[in-house]
N, C-alpha and C positions, 0 to 999 in steps of 0.2 A: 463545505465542499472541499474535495481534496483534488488537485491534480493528477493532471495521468505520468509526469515526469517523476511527482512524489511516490504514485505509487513502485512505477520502475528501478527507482533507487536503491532499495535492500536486496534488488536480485542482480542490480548490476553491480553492488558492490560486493556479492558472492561469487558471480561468475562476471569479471570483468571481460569487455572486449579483447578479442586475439589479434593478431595480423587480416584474420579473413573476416574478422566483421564484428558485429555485436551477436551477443548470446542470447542476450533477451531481450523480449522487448512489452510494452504495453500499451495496449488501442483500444477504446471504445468504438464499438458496432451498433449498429440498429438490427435488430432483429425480434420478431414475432412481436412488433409493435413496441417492442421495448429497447432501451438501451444496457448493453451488456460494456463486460469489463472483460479482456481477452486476452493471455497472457501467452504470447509465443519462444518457446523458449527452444535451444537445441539439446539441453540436457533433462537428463530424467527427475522432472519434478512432478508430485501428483497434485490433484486440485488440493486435497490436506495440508499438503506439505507449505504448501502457497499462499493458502490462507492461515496455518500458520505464523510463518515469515509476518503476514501483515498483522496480525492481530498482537504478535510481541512488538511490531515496532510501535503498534497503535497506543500499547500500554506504558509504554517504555516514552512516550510524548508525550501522555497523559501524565505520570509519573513527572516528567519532567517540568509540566506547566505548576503540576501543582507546587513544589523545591519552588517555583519563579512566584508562586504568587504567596507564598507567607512573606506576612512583612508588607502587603499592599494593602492599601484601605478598602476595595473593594472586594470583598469574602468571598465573593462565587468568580474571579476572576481566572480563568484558566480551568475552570470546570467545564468546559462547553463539549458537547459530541460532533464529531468530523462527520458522520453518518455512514462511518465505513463498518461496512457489513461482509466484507469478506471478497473474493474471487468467484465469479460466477465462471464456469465452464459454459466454451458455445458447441452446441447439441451438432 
């Protein structure tokens, strides 16, 4: 499981806060029986765009665990999936 702070983190470190506020932000909703992921932002980004952002940072983690886990006695250590799937758009 991954947080909603974590996920906010690579859009706020792209478009950091101004004087009048934050730029971006992210909230899970309930909707149509289900929970979404909801990215409000004031600048021009498109659903692609967004889950790109997330899928290189997701790799770039992944990537990283694996550098942390040579050298451990447990082999599959830092191979595990976050279950991030991407940016859903709310309808």
């Amino acid at each position: 499981m991954i947080s909603l702070p974590a996920l906010e983190e690579p859009f706020a470190q792209q478009y950091p806060p101004t004087q009048d506020g934050p730029r971006v932000a992210v909230e899970g909703v309930e909707k149509d029986g289900g929970r979404r992921i909801v990215l409000f932002t004031t600048e021009a980004l498109n659903l692609q765009e967004a889950n790109a952002k997330l899928m290189g940072r997701r790799r770039a983690r992944r990537d990283a665990a694996r550098r942390g886990a040579e050298g451990r006695q447990d082999p599959g250590a830092g191979h595990g999936e976050d279950g991030l799937q991407g940016v859903a758009g709310a309808d």
